[in-house]
N, C-alpha and C positions, 0 to 999 in steps of 0.2 A: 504494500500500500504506500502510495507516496506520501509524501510531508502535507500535499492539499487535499487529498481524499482522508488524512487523518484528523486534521483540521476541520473539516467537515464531518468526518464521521462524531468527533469528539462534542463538536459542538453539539450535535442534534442530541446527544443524550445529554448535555448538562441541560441545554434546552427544555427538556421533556421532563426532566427535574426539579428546574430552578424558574419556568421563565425568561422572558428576555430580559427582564431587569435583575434577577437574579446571577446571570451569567456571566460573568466579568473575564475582560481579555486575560489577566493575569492567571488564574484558572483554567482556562481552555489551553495557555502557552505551556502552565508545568504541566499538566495533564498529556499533552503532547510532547515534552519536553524537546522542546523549540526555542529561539531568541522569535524578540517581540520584531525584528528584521522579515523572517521568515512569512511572519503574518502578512504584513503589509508587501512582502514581495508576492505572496499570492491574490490576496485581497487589498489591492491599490485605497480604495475607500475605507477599508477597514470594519469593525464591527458587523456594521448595518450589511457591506457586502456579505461578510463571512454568514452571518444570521440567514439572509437569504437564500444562499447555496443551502443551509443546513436544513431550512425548512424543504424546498425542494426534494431532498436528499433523504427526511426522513417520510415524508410524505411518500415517497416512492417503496422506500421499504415497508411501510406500514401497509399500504394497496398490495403489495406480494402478500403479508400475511394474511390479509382478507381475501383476496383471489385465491390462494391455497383453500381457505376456508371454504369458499364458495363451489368452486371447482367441482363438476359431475356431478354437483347433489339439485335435488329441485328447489325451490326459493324460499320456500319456506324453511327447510330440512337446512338450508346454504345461510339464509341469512340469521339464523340461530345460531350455526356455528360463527358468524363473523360476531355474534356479541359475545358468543362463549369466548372469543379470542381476545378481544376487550377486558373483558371478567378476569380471565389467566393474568394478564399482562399489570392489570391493576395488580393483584392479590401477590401476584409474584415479586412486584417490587417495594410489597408493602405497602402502597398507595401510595409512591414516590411518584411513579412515571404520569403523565400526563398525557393526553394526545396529542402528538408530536406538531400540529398545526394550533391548535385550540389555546395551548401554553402561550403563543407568541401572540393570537388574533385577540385575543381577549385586550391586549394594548396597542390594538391597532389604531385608537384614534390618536394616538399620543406619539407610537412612533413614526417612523419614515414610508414613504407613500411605497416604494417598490416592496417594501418585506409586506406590506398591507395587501398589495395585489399577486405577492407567491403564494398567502396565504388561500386567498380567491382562486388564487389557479389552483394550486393543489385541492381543496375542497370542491371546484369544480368538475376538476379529474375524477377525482374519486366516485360523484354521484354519476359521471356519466359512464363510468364503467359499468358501476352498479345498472343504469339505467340499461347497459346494453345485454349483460346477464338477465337481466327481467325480461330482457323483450327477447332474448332466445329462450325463455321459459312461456313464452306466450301473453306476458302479464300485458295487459293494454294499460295505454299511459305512463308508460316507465318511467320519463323522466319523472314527473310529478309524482310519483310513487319515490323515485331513488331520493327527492329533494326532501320527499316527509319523511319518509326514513332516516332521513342522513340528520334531520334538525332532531328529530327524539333519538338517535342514538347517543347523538354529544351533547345534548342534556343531560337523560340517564351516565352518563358518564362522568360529567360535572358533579351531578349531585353524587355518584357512587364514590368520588373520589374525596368530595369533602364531607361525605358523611364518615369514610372508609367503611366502608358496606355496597356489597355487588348487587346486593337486591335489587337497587335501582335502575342497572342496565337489566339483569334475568326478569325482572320485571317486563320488557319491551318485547320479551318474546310473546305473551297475552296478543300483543297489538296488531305482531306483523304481520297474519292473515286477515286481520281487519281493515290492513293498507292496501295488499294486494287483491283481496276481492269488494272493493270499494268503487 
């Protein structure tokens, strides 16, 4: 792995962690153990670039563990397992990690417009994947189905993470035949 896919990789887990304001460059550089040079030789603009790459970067990895999830099952049976994946990922890091996009949008009015629109892109990507899995299951209206879906998953998430209790996403499973045959 190079010094900027580690940089990147480093950052989206503090990120997912901490926040963007939690994540400070000093952190991500010994975590990487890099000079604060190296930073700036891969990310000219600094923070706000690196933060961007990482959102991208985790956002991408995070849609592989849902597409895994998803993957040959029918949409219902699929998208149970995409919360059950959710559920793991909480519990497993204790109620540390965060949704790798949700950590940084949550301050998106405060921070800089482009990390504002990776987050849009990524959360965009994501429902229209979803939406193309539903429409090869038959579901009519997918998008509108992927985009309610996608707002009560990261709800339930929210809430599952500051209450630290998963009921609140295993809860959505009640729901999602009531999206899809709606």
């Amino acid at each position: 792995m190079t010094t900027r896919e580690r940089l990147v990789s480093t950052t989206s887990n503090l990120v997912r962690k901490k926040g963007y304001y939690g994540t400070g460059i000093n952190e991500i550089l010994k975590s990487v153990a890099v000079p604060k040079g190296s930073l700036y030789h891969h990310f000219p603009k600094g923070k706000d670039e690196l933060i961007r790459e990482a959102i991208l970067y985790g956002g991408e990895i995070q849609m592989r563990k849902y597409g895994d999830a998803l993957r040959g099952k029918p949409a219902l049976e699929g998208l149970s397992a995409m919360v059950d994946v959710m559920a793991e990922e909480l519990e497993k890091s204790d109620f540390q990690d965060a949704c790798p996009i949700a950590a940084v949008a949550m301050a998106a009015g405060i921070i800089e417009e482009e990390i504002r629109v990776a987050c849009d892109k990524v959360f965009k990507g994501w429902q229209n994947d979803l939406a193309g899995y539903l429409e090869r299951r038959g579901v009519t209206n997918a998008l509108e189905k992927a985009e309610e879906l996608y707002a009560m998953f990261e709800g339930a998430y929210v809430l599952s993470k500051a209450h630290k209790d998963v009921k609140y996403l295993l809860l959505q499973k009640k729901y999602i035949s009531l999206i899809l045959n709606a």
